[in-house]
Phi, psi and omega in degrees: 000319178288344186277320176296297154002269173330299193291320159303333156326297167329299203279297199295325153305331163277331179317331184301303185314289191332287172315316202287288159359280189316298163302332166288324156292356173269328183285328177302308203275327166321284205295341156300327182307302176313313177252048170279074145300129174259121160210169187202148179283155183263321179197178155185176203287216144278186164258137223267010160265044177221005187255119186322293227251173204195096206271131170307021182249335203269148177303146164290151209282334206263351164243173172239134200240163187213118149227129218222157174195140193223113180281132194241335189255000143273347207053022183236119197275090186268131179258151158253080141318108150242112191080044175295062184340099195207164191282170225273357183190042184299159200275327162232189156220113184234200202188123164245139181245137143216198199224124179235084188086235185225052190230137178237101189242148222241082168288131183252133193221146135255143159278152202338109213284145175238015184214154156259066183211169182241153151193199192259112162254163157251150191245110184242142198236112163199140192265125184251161169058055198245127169234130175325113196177136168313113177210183201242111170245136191230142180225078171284103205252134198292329169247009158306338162069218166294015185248166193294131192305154187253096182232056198222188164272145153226162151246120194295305186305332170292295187229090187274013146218192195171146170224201194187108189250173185202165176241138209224126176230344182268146182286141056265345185313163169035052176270272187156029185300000000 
């Protein structure tokens, strides 16, 4: 009788383990559904010490800029990087994006750097499946070094554009592009 006991114990106990599983994993996967982000650079410019004329409209060269607009009925998250850092002639330039909690974090690469110089590019950006919602953008630039992080919040639901700047004083930053 006790060995039968035990083993019914046993069984309802693992059945609790079993269930309770079951219901976390619907729930894992719901909140994945939700947060499935696509994004990519779309384009960008050349590199801008080599662009002549300079319009009193344009950010100085000494920031690094965000500028973002969010399509709430597309679910689409468009970025500007102005005044991105990368070598002067690199063979591509890309972006791994993904989404962690409620943090977006934006890796920036070059492909095979071909000169020994740096210089500024702008960057256009964009992101599918962005649901109106408070989140935290991290922007990891490949020459920023030890200067302040492009780091900030926005809330979609609030503001659906917006920007953020931050000041750069190491080059390729206050070249004088």
């Amino acid at each position: 009788m006790t060995i039968a006991r035990i083993f019914l114990i046993f069984i309802m106990i693992f059945l609790s383990f079993v269930s309770g599983c079951k219901e976390e994993a619907v729930k894992t996967a719901e909140d994945q559904q939700l947060q499935n982000i696509v994004g990519q650079l779309t384009s960008h410019t050349d590199c801008k010490s080599y662009q002549k004329s300079v319009s009193i409209t344009d950010t100085p060269d000494t920031f690094s800029c965000i500028e973002y607009l969010y399509d709430a009925k597309s679910h689409k998250l468009n970025l500007k990087h102005i005044n991105a850092g990368f070598n002067c002639c690199p063979d591509s330039l890309y972006c791994i994006i993904s989404l962690r909690n409620d943090t977006i974090f934006f890796e920036e690469y070059e492909k095979m750097p071909g000169c020994h110089c740096d210089c500024l590019f702008d960057l256009n950006i964009e992101i599918s499946g962005i649901v109106a919602k408070r989140y935290f953008l991290k922007f990891i630039e490949p020459y920023c070094g030890d200067q302040e992080r492009l780091e900030f919040e926005v809330d979609l639901t609030t503001a659906q554009q917006g920007n953020y700047c931050v000041k750069r004083t190491r080059y390729p930053w206050g070249s004088g592009v």
